[in-house]
C-alpha positions in Angstrom: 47.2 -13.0 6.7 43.3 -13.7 7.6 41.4 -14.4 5.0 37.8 -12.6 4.7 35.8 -15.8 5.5 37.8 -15.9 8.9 37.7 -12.1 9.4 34.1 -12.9 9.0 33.6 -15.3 11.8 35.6 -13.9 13.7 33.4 -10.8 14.0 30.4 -13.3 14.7 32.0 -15.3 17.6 33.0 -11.6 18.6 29.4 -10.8 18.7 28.3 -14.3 20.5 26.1 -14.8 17.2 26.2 -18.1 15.7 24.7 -16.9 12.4 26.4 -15.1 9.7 23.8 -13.6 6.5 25.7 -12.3 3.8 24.4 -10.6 0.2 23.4 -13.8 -2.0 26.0 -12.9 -4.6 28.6 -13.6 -1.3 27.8 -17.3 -2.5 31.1 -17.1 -5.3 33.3 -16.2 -2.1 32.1 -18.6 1.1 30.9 -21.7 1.6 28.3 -22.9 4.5 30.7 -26.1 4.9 33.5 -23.9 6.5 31.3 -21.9 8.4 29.9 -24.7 9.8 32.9 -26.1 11.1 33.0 -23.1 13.4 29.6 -23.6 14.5 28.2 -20.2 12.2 25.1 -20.9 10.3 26.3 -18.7 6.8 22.6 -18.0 5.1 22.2 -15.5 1.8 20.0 -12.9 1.5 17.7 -13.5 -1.8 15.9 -10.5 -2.6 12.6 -11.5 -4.2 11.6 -9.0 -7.1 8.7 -7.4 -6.9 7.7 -5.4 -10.2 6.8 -1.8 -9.3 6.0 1.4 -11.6 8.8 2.8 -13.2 7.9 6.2 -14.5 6.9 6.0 -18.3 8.9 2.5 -18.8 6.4 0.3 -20.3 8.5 -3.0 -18.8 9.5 -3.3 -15.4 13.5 -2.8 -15.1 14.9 -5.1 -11.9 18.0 -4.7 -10.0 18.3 -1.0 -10.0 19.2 1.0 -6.6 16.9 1.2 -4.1 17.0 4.7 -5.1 14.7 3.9 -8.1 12.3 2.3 -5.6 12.6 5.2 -3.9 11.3 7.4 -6.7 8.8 5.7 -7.8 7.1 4.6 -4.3 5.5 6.1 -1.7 7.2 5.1 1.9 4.6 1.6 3.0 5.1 0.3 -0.8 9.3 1.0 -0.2 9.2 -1.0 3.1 7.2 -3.7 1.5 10.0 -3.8 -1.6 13.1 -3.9 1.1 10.8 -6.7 3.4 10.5 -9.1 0.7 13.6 -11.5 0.6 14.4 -15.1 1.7 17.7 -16.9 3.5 18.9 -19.1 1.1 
């Protein structure tokens, strides 16, 4: 059975990419070291935070859907929200 690291690569080499980014909470399931041995540079996507207006909430609330950016944002702050990440 292939594992999902493998399946993973697998579908990179597929797609003659030799970099693989994955959601930063992926860093519990696959290590850089193994992608590495197949030539795949494995980076993590770190969202960086950026408080916004919530409605009537007095503090801002993170790591709700982007649905709650959504609401609360008109369409150039959303894309600025979304932009703002770094490859760990």
């Amino acid at each position: 059975m292939i594992g999902r690291a493998e399946r993973l690569m697998a579908i990179t080499k597929h797609l003659n990419s030799s970099s693989y980014i994955n959601a930063i909470n992926g860093q519990q399931l696959y290590k850089k070291e193994t992608f590495k041995q197949f030539s795949i540079d494995l980076g993590f996507l770190s969202p960086i935070l950026n408080p916004y207006p919530q409605g009537e909430n007095e503090f801002f609330i993170p790591f709700l859907s982007v649905l709650d950016a959504m609401m609360w944002n008109e369409k150039d702050q959303i894309l600025s929200l979304i932009s703002s990440y770094e490859i760990v």
